[in-house]
DOTOR-595535 format. One record per residue (C-alpha): residue in three letters; x, y, z. Coordinates in pm, whole numbers, plus 50000, padded with zeros to 5 digits. Example, Ala and Ser with C-alpha at 12.3 -4.5 7.8 and 13.67 -1.06 7.14 Angstrom:
<recs>
<ALA, <51230, 49550, 50780>>
<SER, <51367, 49894, 50714>>
</recs>
This chain:
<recs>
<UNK, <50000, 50000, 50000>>
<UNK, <50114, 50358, 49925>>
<UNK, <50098, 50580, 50169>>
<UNK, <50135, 51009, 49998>>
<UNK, <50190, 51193, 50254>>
<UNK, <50156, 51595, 50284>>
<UNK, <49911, 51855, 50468>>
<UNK, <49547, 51925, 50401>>
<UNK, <49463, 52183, 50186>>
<UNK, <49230, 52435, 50348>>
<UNK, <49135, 52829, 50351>>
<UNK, <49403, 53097, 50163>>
<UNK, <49484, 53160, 50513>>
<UNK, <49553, 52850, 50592>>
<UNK, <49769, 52817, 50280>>
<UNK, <49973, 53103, 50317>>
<UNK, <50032, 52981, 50676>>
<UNK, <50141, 52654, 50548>>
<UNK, <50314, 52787, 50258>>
<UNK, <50453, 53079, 50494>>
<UNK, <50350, 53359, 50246>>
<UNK, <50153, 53669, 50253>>
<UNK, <50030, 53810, 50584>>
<UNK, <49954, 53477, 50733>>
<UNK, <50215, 53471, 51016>>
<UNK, <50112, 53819, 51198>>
<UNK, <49800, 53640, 51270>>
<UNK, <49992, 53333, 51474>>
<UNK, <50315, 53256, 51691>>
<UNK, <50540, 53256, 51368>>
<UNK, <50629, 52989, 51150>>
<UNK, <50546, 52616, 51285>>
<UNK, <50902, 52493, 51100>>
<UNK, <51110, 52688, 51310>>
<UNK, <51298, 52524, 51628>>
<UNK, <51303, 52906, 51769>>
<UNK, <50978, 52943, 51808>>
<UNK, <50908, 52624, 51992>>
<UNK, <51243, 52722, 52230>>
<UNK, <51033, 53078, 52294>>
<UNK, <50721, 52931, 52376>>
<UNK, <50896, 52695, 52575>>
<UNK, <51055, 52985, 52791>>
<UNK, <50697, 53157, 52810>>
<UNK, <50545, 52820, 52911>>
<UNK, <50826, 52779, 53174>>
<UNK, <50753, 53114, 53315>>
<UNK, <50381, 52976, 53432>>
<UNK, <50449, 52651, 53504>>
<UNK, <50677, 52502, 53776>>
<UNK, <50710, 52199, 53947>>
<UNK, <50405, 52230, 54086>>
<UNK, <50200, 52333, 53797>>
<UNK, <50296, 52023, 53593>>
<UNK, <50227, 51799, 53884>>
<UNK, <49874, 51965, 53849>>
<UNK, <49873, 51872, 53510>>
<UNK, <49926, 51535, 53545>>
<UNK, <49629, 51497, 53760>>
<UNK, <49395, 51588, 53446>>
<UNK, <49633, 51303, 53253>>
<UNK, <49510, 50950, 53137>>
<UNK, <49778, 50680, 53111>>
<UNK, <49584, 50415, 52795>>
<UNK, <49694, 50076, 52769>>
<UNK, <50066, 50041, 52640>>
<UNK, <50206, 50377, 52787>>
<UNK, <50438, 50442, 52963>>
<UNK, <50342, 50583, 53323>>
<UNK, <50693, 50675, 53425>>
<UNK, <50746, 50921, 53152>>
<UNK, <50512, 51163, 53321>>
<UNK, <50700, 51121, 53678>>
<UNK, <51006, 51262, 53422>>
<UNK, <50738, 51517, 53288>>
<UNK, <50727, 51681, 53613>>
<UNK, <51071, 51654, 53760>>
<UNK, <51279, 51735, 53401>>
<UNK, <51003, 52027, 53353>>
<UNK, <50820, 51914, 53021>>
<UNK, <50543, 51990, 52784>>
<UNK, <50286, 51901, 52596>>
<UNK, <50198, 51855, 52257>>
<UNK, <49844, 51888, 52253>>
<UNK, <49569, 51757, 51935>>
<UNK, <49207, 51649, 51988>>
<UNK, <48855, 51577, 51860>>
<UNK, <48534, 51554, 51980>>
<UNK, <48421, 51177, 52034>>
<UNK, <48318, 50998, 51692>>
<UNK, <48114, 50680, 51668>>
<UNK, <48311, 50408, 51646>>
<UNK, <48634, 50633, 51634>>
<UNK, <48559, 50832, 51367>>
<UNK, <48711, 50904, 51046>>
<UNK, <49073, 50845, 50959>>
<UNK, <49207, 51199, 51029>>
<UNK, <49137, 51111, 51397>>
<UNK, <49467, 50870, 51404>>
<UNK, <49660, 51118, 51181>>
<UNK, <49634, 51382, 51465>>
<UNK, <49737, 51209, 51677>>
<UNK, <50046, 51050, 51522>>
<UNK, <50123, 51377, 51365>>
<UNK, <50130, 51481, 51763>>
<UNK, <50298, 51184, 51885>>
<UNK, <50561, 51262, 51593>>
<UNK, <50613, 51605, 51653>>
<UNK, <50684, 51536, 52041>>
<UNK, <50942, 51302, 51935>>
<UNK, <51108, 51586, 51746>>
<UNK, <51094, 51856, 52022>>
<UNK, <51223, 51624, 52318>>
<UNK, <51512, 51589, 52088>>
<UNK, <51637, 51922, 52023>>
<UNK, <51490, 52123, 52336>>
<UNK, <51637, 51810, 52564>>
<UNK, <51324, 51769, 52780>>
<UNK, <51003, 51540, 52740>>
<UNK, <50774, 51641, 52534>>
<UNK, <50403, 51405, 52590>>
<UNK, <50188, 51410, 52332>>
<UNK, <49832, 51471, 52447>>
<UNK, <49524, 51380, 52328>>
<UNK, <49233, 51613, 52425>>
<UNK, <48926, 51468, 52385>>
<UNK, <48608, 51698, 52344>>
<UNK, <48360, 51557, 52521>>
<UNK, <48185, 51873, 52612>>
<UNK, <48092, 51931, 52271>>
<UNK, <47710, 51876, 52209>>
<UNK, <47724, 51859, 51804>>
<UNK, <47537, 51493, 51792>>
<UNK, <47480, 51536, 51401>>
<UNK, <47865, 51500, 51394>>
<UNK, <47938, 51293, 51685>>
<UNK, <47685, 51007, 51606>>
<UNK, <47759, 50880, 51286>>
<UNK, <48086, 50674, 51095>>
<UNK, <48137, 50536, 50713>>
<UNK, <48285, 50272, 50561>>
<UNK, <48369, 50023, 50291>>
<UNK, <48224, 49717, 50349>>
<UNK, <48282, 49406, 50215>>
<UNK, <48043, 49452, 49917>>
<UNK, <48246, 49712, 49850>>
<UNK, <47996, 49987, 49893>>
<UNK, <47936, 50248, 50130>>
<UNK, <47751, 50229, 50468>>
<UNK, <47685, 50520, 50721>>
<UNK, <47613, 50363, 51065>>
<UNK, <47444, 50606, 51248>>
<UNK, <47313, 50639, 51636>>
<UNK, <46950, 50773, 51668>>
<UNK, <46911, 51066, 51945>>
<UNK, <46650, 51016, 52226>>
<UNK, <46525, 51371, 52199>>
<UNK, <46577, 51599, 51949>>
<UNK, <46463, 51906, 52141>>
<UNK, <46739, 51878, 52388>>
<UNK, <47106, 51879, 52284>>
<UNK, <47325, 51747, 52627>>
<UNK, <47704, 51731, 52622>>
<UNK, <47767, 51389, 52448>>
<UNK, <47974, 51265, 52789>>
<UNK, <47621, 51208, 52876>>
<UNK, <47517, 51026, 52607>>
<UNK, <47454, 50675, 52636>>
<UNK, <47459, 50424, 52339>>
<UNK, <47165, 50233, 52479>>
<UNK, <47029, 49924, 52312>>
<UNK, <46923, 50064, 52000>>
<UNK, <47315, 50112, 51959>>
<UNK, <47463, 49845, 52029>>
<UNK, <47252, 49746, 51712>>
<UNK, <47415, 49956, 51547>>
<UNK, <47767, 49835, 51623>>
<UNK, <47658, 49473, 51518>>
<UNK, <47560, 49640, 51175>>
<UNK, <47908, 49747, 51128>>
<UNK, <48060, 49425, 51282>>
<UNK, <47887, 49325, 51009>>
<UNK, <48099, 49521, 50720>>
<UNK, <48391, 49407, 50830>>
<UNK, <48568, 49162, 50625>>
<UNK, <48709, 48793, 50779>>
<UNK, <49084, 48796, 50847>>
<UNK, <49302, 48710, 51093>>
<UNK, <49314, 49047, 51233>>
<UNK, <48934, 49096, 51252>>
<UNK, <48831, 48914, 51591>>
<UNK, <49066, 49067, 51804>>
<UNK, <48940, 49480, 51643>>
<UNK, <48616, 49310, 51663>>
<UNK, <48604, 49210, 52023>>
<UNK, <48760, 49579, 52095>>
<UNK, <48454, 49750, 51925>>
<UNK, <48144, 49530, 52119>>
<UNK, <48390, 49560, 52459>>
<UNK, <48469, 49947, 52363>>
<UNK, <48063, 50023, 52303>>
<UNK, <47868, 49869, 52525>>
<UNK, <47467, 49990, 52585>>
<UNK, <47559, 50142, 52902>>
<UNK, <47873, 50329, 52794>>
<UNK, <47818, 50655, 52657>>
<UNK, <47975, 50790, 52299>>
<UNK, <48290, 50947, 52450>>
<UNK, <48359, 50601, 52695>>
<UNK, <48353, 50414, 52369>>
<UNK, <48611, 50663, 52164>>
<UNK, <48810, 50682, 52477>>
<UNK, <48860, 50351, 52504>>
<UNK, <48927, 50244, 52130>>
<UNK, <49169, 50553, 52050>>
<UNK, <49361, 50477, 52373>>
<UNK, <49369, 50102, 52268>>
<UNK, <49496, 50167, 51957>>
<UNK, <49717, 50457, 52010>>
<UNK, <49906, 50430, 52373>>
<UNK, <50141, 50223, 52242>>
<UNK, <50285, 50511, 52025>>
<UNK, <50301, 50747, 52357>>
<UNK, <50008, 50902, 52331>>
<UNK, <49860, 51023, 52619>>
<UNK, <49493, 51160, 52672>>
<UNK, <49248, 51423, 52838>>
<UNK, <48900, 51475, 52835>>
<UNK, <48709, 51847, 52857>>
<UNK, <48481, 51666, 53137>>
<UNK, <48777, 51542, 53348>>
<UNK, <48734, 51619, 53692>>
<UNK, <49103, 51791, 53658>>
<UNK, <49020, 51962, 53377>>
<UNK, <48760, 52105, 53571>>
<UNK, <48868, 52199, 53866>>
<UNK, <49195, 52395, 53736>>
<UNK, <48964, 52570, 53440>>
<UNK, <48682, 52660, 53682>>
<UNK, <48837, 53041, 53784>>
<UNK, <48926, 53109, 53397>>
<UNK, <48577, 53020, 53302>>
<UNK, <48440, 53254, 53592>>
<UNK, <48653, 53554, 53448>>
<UNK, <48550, 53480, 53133>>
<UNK, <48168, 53574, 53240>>
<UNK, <48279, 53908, 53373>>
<UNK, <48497, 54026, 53080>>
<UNK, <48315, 53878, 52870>>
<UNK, <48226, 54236, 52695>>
<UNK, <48606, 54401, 52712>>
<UNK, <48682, 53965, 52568>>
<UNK, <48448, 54000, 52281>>
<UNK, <48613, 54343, 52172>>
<UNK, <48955, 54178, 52147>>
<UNK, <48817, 53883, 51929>>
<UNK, <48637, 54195, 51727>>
<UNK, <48926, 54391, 51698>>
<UNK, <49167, 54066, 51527>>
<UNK, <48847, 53963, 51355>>
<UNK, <48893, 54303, 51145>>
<UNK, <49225, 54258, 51115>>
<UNK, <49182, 53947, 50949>>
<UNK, <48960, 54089, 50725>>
<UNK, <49154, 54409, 50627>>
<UNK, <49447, 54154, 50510>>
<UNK, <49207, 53981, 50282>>
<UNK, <49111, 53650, 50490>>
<UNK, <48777, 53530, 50595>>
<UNK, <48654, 53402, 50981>>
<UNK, <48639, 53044, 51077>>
<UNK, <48487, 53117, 51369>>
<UNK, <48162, 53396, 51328>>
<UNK, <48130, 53608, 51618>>
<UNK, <47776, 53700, 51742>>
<UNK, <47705, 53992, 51917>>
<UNK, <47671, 53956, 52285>>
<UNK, <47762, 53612, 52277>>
<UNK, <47969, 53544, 52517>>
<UNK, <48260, 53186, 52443>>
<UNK, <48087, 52964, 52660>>
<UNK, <47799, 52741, 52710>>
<UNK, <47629, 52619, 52994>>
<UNK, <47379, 52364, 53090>>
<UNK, <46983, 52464, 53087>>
<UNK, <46661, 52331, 52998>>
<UNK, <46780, 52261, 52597>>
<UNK, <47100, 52098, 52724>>
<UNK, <47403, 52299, 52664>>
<UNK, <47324, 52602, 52574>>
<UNK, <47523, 52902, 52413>>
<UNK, <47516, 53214, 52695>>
<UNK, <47466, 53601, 52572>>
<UNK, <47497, 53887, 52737>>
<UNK, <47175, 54025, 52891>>
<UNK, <47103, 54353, 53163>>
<UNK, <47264, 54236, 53442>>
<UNK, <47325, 53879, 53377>>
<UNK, <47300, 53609, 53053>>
<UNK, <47063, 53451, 52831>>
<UNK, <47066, 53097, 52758>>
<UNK, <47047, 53076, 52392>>
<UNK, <46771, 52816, 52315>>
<UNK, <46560, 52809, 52640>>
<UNK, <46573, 53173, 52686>>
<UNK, <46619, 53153, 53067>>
<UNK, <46792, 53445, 53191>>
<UNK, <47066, 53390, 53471>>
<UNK, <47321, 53638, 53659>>
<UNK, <47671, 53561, 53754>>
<UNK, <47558, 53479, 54098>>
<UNK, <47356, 53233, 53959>>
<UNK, <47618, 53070, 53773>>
<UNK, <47872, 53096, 54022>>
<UNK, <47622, 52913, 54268>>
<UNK, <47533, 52592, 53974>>
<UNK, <47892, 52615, 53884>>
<UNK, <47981, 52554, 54259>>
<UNK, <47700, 52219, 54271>>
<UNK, <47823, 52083, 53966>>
<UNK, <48151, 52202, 53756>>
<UNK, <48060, 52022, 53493>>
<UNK, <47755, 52313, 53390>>
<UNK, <47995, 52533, 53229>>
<UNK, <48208, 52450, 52923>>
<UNK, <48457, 52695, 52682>>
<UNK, <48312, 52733, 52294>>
<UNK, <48543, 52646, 52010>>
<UNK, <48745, 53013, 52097>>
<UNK, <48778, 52977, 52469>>
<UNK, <48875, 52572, 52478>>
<UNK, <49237, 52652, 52343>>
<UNK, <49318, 52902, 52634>>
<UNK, <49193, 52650, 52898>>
<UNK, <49382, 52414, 52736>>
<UNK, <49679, 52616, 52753>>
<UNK, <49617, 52745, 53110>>
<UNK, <49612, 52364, 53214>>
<UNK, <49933, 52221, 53062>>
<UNK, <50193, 52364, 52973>>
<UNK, <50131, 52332, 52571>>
<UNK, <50419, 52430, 52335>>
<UNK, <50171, 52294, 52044>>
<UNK, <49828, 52239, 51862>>
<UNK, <49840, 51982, 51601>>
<UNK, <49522, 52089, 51453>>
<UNK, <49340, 52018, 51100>>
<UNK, <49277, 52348, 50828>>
<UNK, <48990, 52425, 51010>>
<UNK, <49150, 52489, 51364>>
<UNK, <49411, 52657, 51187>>
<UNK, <49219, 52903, 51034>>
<UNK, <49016, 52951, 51417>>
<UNK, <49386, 52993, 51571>>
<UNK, <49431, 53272, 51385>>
<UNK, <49153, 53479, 51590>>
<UNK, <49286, 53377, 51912>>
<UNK, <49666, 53578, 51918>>
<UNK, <49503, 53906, 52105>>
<UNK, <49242, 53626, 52323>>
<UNK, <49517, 53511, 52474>>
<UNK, <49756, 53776, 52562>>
<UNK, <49406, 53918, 52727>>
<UNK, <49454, 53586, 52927>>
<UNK, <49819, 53677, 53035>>
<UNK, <49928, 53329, 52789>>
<UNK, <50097, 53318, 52440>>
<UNK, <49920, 53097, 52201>>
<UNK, <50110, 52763, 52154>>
<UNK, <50276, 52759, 51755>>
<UNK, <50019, 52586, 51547>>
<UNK, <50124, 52322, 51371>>
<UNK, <49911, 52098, 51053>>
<UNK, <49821, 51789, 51134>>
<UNK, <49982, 51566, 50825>>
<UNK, <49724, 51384, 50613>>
<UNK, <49782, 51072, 50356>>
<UNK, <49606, 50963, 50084>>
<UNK, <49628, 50538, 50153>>
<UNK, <49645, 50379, 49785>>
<UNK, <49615, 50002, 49788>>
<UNK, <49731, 49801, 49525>>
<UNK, <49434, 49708, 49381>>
<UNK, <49313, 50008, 49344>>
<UNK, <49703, 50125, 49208>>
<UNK, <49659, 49841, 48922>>
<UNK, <49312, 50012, 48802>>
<UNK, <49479, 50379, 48807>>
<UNK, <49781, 50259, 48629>>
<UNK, <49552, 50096, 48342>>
<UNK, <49366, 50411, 48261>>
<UNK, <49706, 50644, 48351>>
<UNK, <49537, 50894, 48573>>
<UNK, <49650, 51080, 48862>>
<UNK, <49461, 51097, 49171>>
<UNK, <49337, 51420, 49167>>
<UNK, <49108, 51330, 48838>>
<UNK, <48897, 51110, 49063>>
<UNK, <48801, 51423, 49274>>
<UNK, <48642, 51539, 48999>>
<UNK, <48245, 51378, 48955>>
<UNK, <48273, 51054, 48798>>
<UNK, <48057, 51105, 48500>>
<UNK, <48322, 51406, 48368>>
<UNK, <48571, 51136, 48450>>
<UNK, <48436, 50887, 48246>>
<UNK, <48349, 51102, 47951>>
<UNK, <48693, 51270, 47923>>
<UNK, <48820, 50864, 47903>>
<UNK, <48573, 50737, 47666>>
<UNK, <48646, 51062, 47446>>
<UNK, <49004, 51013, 47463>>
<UNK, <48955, 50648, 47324>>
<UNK, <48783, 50753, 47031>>
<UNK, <48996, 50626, 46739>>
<UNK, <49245, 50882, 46585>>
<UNK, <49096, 50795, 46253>>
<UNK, <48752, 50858, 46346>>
<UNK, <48842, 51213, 46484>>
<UNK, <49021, 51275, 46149>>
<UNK, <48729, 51170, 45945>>
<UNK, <48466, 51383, 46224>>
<UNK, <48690, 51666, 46153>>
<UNK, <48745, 51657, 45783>>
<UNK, <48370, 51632, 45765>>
<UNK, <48306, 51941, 45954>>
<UNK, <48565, 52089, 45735>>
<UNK, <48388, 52033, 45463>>
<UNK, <48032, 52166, 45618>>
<UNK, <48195, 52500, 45660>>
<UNK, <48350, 52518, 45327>>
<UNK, <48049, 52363, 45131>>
<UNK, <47815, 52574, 45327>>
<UNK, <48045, 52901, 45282>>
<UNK, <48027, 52844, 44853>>
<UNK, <47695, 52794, 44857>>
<UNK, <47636, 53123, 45063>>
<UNK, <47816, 53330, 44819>>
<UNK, <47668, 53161, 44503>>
<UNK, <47291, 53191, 44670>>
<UNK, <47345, 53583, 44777>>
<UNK, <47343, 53672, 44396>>
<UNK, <47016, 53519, 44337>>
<UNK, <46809, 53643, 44688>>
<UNK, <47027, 53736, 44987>>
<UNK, <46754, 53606, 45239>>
<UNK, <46873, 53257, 45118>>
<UNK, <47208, 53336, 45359>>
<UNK, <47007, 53247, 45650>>
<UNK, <46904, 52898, 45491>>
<UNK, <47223, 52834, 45419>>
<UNK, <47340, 52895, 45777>>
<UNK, <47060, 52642, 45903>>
<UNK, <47189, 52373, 45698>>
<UNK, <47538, 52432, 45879>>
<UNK, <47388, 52409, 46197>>
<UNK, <47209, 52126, 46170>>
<UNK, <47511, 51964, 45998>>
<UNK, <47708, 52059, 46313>>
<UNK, <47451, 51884, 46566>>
<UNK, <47404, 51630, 46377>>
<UNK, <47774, 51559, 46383>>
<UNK, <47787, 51658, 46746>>
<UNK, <47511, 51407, 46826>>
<UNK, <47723, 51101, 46645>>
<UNK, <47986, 51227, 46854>>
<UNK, <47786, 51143, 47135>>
<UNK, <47699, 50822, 47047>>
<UNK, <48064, 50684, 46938>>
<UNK, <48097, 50769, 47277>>
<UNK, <47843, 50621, 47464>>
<UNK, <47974, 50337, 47213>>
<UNK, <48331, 50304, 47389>>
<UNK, <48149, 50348, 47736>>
<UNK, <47938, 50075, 47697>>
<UNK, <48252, 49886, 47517>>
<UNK, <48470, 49991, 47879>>
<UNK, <48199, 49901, 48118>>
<UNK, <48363, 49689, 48316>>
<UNK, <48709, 49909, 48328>>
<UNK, <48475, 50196, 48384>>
<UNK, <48311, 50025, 48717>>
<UNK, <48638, 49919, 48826>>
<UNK, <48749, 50318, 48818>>
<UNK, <48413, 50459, 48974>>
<UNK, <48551, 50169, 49292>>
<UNK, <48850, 50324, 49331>>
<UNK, <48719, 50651, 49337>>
<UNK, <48486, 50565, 49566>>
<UNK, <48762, 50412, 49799>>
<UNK, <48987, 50753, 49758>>
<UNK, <48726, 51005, 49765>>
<UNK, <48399, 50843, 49894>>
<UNK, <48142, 51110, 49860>>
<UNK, <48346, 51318, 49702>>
<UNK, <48560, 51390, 50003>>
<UNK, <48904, 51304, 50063>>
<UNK, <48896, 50915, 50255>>
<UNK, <49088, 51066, 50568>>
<UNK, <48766, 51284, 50648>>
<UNK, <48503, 50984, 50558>>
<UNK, <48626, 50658, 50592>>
<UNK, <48669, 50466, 50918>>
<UNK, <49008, 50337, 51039>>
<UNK, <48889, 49990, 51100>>
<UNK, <48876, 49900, 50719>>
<UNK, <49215, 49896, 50766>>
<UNK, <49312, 49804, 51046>>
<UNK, <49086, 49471, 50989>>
<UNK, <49260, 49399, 50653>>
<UNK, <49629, 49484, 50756>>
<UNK, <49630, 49481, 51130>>
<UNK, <49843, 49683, 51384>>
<UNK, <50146, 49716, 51132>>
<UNK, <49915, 49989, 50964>>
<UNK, <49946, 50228, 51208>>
<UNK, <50337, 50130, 51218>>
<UNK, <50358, 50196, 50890>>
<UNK, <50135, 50510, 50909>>
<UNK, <50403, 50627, 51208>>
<UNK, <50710, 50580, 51035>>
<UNK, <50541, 50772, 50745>>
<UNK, <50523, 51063, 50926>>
<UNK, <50853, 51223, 50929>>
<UNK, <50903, 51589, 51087>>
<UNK, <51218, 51796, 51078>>
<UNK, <51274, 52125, 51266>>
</recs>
């Protein structure tokens, strides 16, 4: 299997970041390839966080299943940091560009602990928080009929949108995970992935239990440590920043504003809108977890409309931590204010939201962490390398919708001779039509526009045999044709990139643990 390696292509301001052109740097901590960068966050970090601090830190840590435990004793006493990626819990893990995160993370820890001389642990924070169940509740993949299947977890109530940490997958689910049991194919690899899905997902575990447990199985091995936005830590060391939050939260949303137009003046768009009055946090209500505004002398919950004042938050905040949560802007600087990140490995789209946050977090008294892309790969097996090699196409033609694909091949089959003879015959339209315009005008000049109706249907005519010879060498390539629209479909199922679609257990079931080997020594990082 091929394994083409690079970053994901994304907004121009994500490309001029990765590219490091244009005005794309002002908006972040400089470039993510330079070593000097890292060693200046790393003195900024070390300013906040001391001995102390990091043993903190390590409190909020999870240790998965082929870790090592000891490195984060040498965490604390050698003074280390984090490389921090995350997602918010998939079904079933998610799509590929889950495990690329995170071994671009684990990667790019290697690296640092290198040339700064300290350990670096790469961290896995996952989202749990997050309450986007049209996201969170589905997975795809190729199954063994070699089509596509979406397996997909019903919601309970679709009025009320709780943190999926609270989630359960319930009976109904755990049909759902026997459906795709059922896609996988029969190898020696599949029990033991098999028996880590039903043990992983289990009706009384909820959607974040399950992706803990499977991303921890499959990744602690390569260092990977993880987190979770409803930690108990997590919450206890964030619950002050998230307090402050609520009372700056008008001077906060002027310094997002004030970037926001910066951005704009140098020609880039927002990831992130920002709403008036809406203030970069959620919290708990009658609709589940709702977004808060400003309001008077206190906040509106989004959805329900309650109205609450700080006291009243302060006082459910005190009863149960877990009631307030950062929004997509505010997670980052929690992060950041809880370990002592030199990094984000995040995807184009939490690139592009990084670049709002420079100003957010100096208002914080933090430096953002240097960004870095999360690698992605386009996996090419050899079957579907034999059928690309037989029609000699690149990949990026089978972005492209398959019926343009298929015409430009059957048209570029059409027989050299046959062209020759289709063009010589439209040659001769325009010249036999152009004599008999000048030898008509002499008897009634009215005839011109005769003349130029013969030409035209001559032309469709010839353009609807065109058509057909076509359709001809279709029909005639119908089989190489289906093989083609399969490997599109297993690079760029629904017209998306595989790393953002398909699951990783397709291959992991057909290759087994030395994928993700393979995938690691793949990614290679220099600074």
């Amino acid at each position: 299997m091929e394994f083409i390696v690079g970053y994901p292509e994304g907004l121009p301001l994500v490309t001029d970041y990765l590219a490091g052109k244009g005005r794309a740097d002002d908006f972040f901590r400089g470039s993510f390839s330079s070593l000097e960068n890292f060693r200046s966050k790393a003195m900024e970090v070390d300013g906040r966080f001391g001995h102390a601090e990091r043993e903190r830190a390590v409190e909020a840590i999870l240790v998965p299943p082929g870790a090592d435990a000891t490195r984060l004793e040498a965490f604390v006493e050698r003074g280390g940091y984090v490389v921090t990626t995350g997602q918010q819990p998939g079904l079933l893990g998610g799509p590929l560009y889950n495990i690329y995160k995170a071994l671009t993370a684990a990667r790019l820890a290697d690296v640092l602990e290198q040339r700064l001389g300290k350990p670096v642990i790469p961290l896995f924070w996952v989202l749990s928080e997050d309450h986007d169940w049209a996201e969170a509740n589905h997975t795809e993949i190729i199954g063994v009929d070699n089509e596509i299947h979406r397996i997909e977890l019903e919601k309970m109530d679709s009025e009320v949108h709780p943190p999926i940490h609270r989630i359960q997958i319930g009976s109904a689910g755990r049909d759902r995970i026997e459906e795709f049991v059922q896609t996988l194919p029969d190898t020696d690899f599949s029990s033991c992935y098999i028996e880590l899905i039903r043990g992983s997902f289990r009706p009384e575990s909820t959607l974040a239990d399950g992706f803990h447990a499977l991303l921890q199985e499959l990744l602690g091995r390569f260092g990977v440590f993880f987190t979770d936005a409803a930690h108990p830590a997590v919450k206890r060391h964030s619950s002050q920043m998230l307090l402050e939050e609520l009372e700056r939260a008008e001077e906060l949303e002027a310094v997002l504003a004030t970037t926001g137009e910066a951005l704009s003046a140098a020609g880039y768009a927002l990831q992130v809108p920002l709403l008036k009055g809406g203030v970069n946090m959620f919290m708990e209500g009658p609709a589940g977890r709702e977004r808060l505004y400003r309001e008077g002398d206190g906040f509106r919950l989004r959805t329900s409309g309650v109205h609450v004042t700080l006291e009243d938050v302060k006082e459910r905040q005190a009863e149960n931590p877990l009631v307030l949560s950062p929004n997509v802007l505010l997670r980052p600087v929690v992060e950041s204010s809880v370990f002592p990140t030199l990094s984000y490995v995040g995807g184009p789209g939490e690139i592009a939201y990084f670049a709002q946050l420079g100003e957010y977090f100096r208002a914080h008294g933090l430096e953002m962490p240097v960004v870095h892309p999360r690698l992605g790969v386009t996996l090419v097996e050899k079957k579907i390398r034999k059928i690309l090699d037989k029609f000699a196409l690149p990949l990026r033609v089978l972005e492209r919708p398959f019926h343009e694909v298929a015409g430009e091949i059957a048209r570029a089959g059409v027989p050299a001779e046959v062209e020759q003879a289709i063009e010589g015959l439209k040659g001769s339209v325009i010249k036999g039509t152009g004599e008999l315009e000048q030898t008509v005008n002499s008897i009634d000049p009215t005839l011109k526009g005769g003349v130029a109706q013969v030409r035209s249907q001559a032309f469709s005519a010839l353009e609807n045999l065109e058509r057909k010879i076509v359709q001809a060498i279709k029909r005639e390539n119908e089989i190489g044709l289906a093989q083609l629209e399969k490997a599109q479909l297993h690079l760029y199922p629904s017209g998306k990139p595989a790393e953002r679609v398909q699951n990783p257990f397709y291959f992991l079931t057909r290759y087994g643990g030395a994928f993700l080997d393979d995938l690691y020594e793949n990614f290679e990082l220099n600074l």
